[in-house]
C-alpha positions as CSV (number, residue, x, y, z in Angstrom):
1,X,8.5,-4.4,23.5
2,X,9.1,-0.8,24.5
3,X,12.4,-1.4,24.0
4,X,12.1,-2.2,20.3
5,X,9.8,1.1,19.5
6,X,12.4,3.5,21.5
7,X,15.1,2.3,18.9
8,X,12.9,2.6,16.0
9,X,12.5,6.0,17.3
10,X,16.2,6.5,17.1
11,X,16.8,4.9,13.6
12,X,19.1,6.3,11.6
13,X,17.7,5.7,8.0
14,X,20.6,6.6,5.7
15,X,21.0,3.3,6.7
16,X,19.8,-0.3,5.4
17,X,17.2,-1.0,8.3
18,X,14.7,-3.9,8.4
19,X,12.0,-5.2,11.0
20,X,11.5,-9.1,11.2
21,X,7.7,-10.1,13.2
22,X,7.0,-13.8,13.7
23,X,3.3,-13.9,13.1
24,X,2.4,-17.6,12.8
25,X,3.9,-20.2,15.7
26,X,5.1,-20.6,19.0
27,X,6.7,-17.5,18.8
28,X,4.4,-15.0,17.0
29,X,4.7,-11.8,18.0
30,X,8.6,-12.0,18.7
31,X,10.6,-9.2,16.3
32,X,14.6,-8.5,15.5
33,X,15.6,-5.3,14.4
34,X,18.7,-5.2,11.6
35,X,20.4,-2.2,10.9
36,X,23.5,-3.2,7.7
37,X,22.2,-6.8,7.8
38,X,23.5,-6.7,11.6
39,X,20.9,-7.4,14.4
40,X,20.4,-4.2,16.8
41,X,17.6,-5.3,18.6
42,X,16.1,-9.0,19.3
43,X,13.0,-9.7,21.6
44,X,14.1,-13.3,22.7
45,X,18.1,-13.9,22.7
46,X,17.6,-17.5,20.5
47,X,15.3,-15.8,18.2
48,X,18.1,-15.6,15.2
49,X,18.3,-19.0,15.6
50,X,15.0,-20.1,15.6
51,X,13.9,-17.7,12.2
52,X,16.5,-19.5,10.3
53,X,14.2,-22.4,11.2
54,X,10.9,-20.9,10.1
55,X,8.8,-21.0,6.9
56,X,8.9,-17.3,4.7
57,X,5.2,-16.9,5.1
58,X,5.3,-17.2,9.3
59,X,7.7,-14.4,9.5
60,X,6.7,-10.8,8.1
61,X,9.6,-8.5,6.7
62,X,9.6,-5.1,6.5
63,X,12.6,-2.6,5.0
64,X,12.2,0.6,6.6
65,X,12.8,3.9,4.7
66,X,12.8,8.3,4.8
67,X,9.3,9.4,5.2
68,X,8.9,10.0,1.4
69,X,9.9,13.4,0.7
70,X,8.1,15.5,-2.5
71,X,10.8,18.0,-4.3
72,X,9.0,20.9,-5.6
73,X,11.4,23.2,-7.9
74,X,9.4,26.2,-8.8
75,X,7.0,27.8,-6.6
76,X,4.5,29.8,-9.4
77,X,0.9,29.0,-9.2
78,X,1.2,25.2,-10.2
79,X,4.1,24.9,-7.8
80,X,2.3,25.9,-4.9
81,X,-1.0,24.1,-5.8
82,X,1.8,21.0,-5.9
83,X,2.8,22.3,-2.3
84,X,-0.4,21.9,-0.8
85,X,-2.0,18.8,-2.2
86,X,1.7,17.3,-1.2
87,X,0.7,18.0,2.0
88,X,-3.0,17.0,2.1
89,X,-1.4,13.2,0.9
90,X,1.1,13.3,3.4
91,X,4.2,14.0,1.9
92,X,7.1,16.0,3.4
93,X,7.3,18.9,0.6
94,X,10.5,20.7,0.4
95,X,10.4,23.7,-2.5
96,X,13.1,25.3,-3.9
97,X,12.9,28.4,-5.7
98,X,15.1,31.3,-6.6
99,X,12.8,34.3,-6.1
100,X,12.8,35.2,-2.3
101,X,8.9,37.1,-3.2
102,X,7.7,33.3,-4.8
103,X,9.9,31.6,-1.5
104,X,7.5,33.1,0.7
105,X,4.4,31.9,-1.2
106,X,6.1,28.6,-1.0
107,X,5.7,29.0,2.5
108,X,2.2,30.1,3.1
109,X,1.2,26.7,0.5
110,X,2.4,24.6,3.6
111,X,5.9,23.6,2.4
112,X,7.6,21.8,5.1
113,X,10.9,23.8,4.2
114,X,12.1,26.6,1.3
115,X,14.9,26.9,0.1
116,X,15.9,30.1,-1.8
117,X,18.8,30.0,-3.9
118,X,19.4,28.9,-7.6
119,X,18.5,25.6,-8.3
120,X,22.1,23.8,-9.3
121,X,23.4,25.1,-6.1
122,X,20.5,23.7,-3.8
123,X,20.2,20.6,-5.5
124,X,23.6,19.9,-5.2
125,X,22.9,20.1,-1.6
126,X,20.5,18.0,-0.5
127,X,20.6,14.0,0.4
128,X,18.6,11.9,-2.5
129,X,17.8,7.9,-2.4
130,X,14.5,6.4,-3.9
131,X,12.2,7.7,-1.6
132,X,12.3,11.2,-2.9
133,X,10.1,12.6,-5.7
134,X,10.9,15.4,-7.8
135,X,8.2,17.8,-9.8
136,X,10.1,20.5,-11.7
137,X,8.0,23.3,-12.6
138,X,9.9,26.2,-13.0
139,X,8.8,29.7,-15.5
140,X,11.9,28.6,-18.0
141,X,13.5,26.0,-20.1
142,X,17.2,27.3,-18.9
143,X,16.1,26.7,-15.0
144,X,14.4,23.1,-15.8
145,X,17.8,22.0,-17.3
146,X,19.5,23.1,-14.5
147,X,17.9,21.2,-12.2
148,X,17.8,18.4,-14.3
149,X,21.5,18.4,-14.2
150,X,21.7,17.9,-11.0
151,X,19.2,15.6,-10.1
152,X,19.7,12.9,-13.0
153,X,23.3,12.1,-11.1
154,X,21.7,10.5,-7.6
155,X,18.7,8.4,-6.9
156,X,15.5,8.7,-7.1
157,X,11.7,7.6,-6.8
158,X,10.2,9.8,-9.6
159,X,11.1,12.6,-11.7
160,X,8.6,14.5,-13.2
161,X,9.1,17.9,-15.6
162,X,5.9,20.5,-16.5
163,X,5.5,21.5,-20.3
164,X,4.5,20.6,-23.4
165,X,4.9,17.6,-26.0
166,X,7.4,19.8,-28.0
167,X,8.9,21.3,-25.0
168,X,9.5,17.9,-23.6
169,X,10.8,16.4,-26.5
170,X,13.3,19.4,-26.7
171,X,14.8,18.6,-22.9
172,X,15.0,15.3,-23.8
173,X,17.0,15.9,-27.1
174,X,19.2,18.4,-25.3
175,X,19.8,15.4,-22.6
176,X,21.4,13.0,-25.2
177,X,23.2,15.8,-26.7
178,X,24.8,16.0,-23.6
179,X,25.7,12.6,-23.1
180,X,23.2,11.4,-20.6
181,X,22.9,7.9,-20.9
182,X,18.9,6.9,-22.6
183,X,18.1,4.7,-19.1
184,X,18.4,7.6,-17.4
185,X,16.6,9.5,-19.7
186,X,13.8,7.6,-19.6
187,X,13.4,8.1,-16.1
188,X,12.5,11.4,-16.6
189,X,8.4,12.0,-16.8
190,X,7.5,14.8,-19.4
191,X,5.3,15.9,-19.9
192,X,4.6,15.8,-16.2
193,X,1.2,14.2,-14.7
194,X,-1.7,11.6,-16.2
195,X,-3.5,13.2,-18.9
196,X,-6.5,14.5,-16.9
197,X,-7.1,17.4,-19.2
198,X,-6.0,19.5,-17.0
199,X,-6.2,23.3,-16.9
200,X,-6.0,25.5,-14.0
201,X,-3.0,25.1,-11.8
202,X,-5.0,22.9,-9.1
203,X,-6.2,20.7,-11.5
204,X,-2.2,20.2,-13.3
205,X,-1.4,19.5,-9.4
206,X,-4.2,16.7,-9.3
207,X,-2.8,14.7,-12.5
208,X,0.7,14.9,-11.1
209,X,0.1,13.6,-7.9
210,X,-1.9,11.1,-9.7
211,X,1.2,10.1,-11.7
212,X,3.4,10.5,-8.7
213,X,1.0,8.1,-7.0
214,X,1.3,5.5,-9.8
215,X,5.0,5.6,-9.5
216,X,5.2,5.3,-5.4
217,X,2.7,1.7,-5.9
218,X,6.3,0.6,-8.3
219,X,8.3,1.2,-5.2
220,X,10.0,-1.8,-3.4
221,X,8.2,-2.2,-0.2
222,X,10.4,0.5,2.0
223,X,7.9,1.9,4.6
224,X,8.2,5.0,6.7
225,X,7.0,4.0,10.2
226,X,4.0,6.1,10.7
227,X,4.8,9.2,12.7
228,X,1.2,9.4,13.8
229,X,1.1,5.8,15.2
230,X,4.8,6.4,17.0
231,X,3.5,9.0,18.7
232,X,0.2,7.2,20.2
233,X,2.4,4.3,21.4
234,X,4.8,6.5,23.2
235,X,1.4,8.1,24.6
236,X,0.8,4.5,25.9
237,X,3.9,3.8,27.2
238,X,4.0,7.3,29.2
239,X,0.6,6.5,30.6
240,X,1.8,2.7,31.8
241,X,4.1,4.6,33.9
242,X,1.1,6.0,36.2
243,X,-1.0,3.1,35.8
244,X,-2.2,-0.2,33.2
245,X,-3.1,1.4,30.2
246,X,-2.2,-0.5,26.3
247,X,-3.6,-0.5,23.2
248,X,-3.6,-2.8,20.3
249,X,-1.5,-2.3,17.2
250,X,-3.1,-3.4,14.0
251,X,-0.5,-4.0,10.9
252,X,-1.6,-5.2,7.2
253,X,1.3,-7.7,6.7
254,X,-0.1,-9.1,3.5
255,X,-2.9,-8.4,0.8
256,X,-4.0,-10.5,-2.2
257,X,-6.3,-8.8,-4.7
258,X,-8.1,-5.5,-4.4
259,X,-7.8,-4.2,-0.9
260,X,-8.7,-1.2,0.7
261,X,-4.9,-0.7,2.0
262,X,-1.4,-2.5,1.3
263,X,1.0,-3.9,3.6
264,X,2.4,-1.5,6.0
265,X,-0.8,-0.2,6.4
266,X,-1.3,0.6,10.3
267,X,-4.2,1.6,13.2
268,X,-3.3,1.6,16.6
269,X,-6.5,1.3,18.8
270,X,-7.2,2.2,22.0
271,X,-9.6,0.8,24.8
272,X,-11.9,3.5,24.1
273,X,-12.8,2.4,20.3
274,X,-11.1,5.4,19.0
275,X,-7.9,5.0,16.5
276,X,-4.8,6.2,15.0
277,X,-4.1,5.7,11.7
278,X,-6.0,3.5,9.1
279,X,-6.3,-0.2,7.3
280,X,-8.6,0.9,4.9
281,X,-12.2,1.5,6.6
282,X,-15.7,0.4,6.1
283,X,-16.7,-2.8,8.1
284,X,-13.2,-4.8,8.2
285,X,-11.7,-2.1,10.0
286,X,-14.9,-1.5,12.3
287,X,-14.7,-4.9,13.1
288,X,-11.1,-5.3,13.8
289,X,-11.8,-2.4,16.1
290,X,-14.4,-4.2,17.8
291,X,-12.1,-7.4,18.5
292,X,-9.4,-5.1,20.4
293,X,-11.8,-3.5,22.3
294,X,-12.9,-6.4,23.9
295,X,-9.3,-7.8,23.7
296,X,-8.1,-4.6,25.9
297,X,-10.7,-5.4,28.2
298,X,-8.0,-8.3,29.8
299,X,-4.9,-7.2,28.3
300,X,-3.4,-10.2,30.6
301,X,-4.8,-12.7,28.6
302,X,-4.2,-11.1,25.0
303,X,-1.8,-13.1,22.6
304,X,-1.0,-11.9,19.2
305,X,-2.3,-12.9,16.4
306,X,-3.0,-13.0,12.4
307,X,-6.6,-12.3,11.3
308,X,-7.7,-13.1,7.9
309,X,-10.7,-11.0,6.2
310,X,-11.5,-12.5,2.9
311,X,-13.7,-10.1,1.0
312,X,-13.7,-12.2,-2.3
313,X,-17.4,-13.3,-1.3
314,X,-18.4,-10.2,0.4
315,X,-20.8,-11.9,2.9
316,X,-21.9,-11.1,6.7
317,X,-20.9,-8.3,7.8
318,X,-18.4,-7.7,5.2
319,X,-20.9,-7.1,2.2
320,X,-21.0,-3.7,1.3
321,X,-17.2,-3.3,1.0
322,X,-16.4,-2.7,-2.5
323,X,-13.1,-4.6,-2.4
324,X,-13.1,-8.2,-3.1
325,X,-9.4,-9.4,-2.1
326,X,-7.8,-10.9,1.1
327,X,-6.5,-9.1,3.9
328,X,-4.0,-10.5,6.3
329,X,-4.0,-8.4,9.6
330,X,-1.3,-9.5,12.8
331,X,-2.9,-7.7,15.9
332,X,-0.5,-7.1,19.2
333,X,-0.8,-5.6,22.1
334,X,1.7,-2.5,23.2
C-alpha cells in the first residue's frame, strides 16, 4: 500500500478526489483512488470490476477535501482570541487585516498566515470552496460590508459577522438593497456565535467556534487526511527500509448513535502501544489499542478487518463510556 499513501501525499485537492476501501469480503482491505471520477490508483488491477459487484455497506467511501481553513477578518482583541482557539481546534487560520501594528498581533495569536491589505483586495485573492469558514470581526460597519462583498460571490462552509441584533439587521437590509439574492443572505450568521452570554473577547471566541462547530457537523462528509497520521506512516515506511517495522491504522468508517468520534476519525498505532491520532478514547479506543498490539506482534499473519463496539448496552469492559451508539472500526496494517 505505500504506493497508495505516496499519492495521497501528492493530491491535488482543487480537485474532486475520493478513496474507495473494501472492508467486508474476499477482498477487504483492497482500495482505488479516483481523482475527476477517473481511477489514479487501484490496489488489485480487477478491482473496478469486482466493486461494481459488491454491496454499498462492504465498501467504505470517503471524498477527500482542503484541510478546513478558518478566515479571520479583523485582528482586534476578539479577532485574535478567534486566532488562537482556531488553532487549539485544529484549523488552518489565515487573518486578514488592514493595520500592519494589528497584522503583527495577528501573528503572535498563532495565525498560520496574515495578510495585510484592505479587505476587498485580499478577499478577492484567495481560493474559496466549502471547506473554508469565515468570521468577520472588523472595528466598522464600512469594512464588514466590504468583505461581505466579496465573499458572498464564491463558496463557502460558514459565514459568520460580529455585532449586534440592530447592527445585523442593518447589513442584512443593506444586502437586499443591493440586490443580493435572500438564499444567499441567509447564509450569512449575524449576529455571530451561540448565544453563550458572552462578554470578554475570549469568551465571544468560545460561542463562535461553537457555532462554527455546529455548522462543520452540516458538512457533506469531505475529510482532510490527517497530517499527523501521514506523517507517522511515512515514519513507518522509512523505518521498513532498515528493517520490519508496521503499525496498524485504525479508521471509524461508520457510527450509529452517540459516538465518541464520526467517520474519518483516525489512530495509527504502533507496536509499542503508543498512538497517533484519536477514535474517541476511554475503553473502546484502549482496547482497540490492545488488539494491534498483539496483532503487530506477527504482522505476517495480520488480515484486515471491521470491528464493531456496540456501546448501546454499555457492558464489560465498555461500561463507563458515556456514549451509547455503535462504532464500526476497519483495522489494517501499513
Amino acid at each position: 500500500m505505500r504506493e497508495f499513501y505516496e499519492r495521497l501525499e501528492k493530491l491535488d485537492y482543487d480537485r474532486d478526489n475520493e478513496v474507495i476501501t473494501v472492508v467486508r469480503g474476499e477482498h477487504t482491505g483492497a482500495k482505488v483512488l479516483l481523482t475527476d471520477g477517473q481511477v489514479v490508483y487501484t490496489s488489485s488491477a480487477d478491482l473496478e470490476t469486482v466493486l461494481k459487484k459488491l454491496p454499498e455497506d462492504s465498501v467504505y467511501r470517503e471524498k477527500l477535501g482542503h484541510i478546513q481553513t478558518l478566515v479571520v477578518c479583523g485582528a482586534g482583541f476578539v479577532g485574535q482570541s478567534v486566532i488562537r482557539l482556531g488553532k487549539f481546534l485544529g484549523w488552518r487560520v489565515l487573518s486578514v487585516e488592514d493595520r500592519p501594528e494589528y497584522a503583527k498581533e495577528a501573528q503572535t495569536a498563532g495565525a498560520d498566515e496574515v495578510l495585510c491589505g484592505s479587505f476587498s483586495d485580499v478577499l478577492s485573492g484567495i481560493s474559496y470552496d466549502e471547506d473554508i469558514f469565515f468570521v468577520i470581526v472588523t472595528r466598522e460597519h464600512s469594512y464588514d460590508k466590504a468583505c461581505l462583498d466579496e465573499i458572498l460571490k464564491h463558496p463557502f462552509g460558514y459565514l459568520g459577522m460580529m455585532g449586534s441584533h440592530k447592527r445585523a439587521a442593518g447589513m442584512k437590509k443593506t444586502l437586499k438593497e443591493a440586490n443580493w439574492p435572500e438564499d444567499v443572505i441567509a447564509k450569512l450568521h449575524a449576529p455571530i456565535g451561540i448565544s453563550v452570554g458572552a462578554q470578554t473577547p475570549e469568551e465571544i471566541a468560545v460561542s463562535i467556534a461553537a457555532e462554527m462547530i455546529c455548522e462543520k457537523q452540516k458538512q457533506n462528509g469531505r475529510y482532510h487526511f490527517p497530517d499527523d497520521i501521514m506523517h507517522g506512516i511515512r515514519g513507518v515506511y522509512g523505518k521498513q527500509e532498515g528493517g520490519e517495522t508496521h503499525a496498524v491504522l485504525a479508521t471509524i468508517i461508520r457510527q450509529i448513535g452517540s459516538t465518541p468520534r464520526k467517520a474519518g476519525a483516525r489512530m495509527l498505532v504502533y507496536p509499542d502501544g503508543s498512538a497517533t491520532g484519536t477514535i474517541g478514547g476511554g475503553s473502546m479506543e484502549g482496547a482497540v489499542i490492545r488488539r494491534a498490539v498483539e496483532a503487530l506482534r506477527d504482522p505476517s499473519s495480520f488480515e484486515p478487518s471491521l470491528l464493531t463496539v456496540d456501546l448501546t448496552g454499555r457492558y464489560g469492559e465498555y461500561a463507563d463510556m458515556m456514549c451509547g451508539g455503535i462504532t464500526e472500526i476497519f483495522v489494517e496494517l501499513i
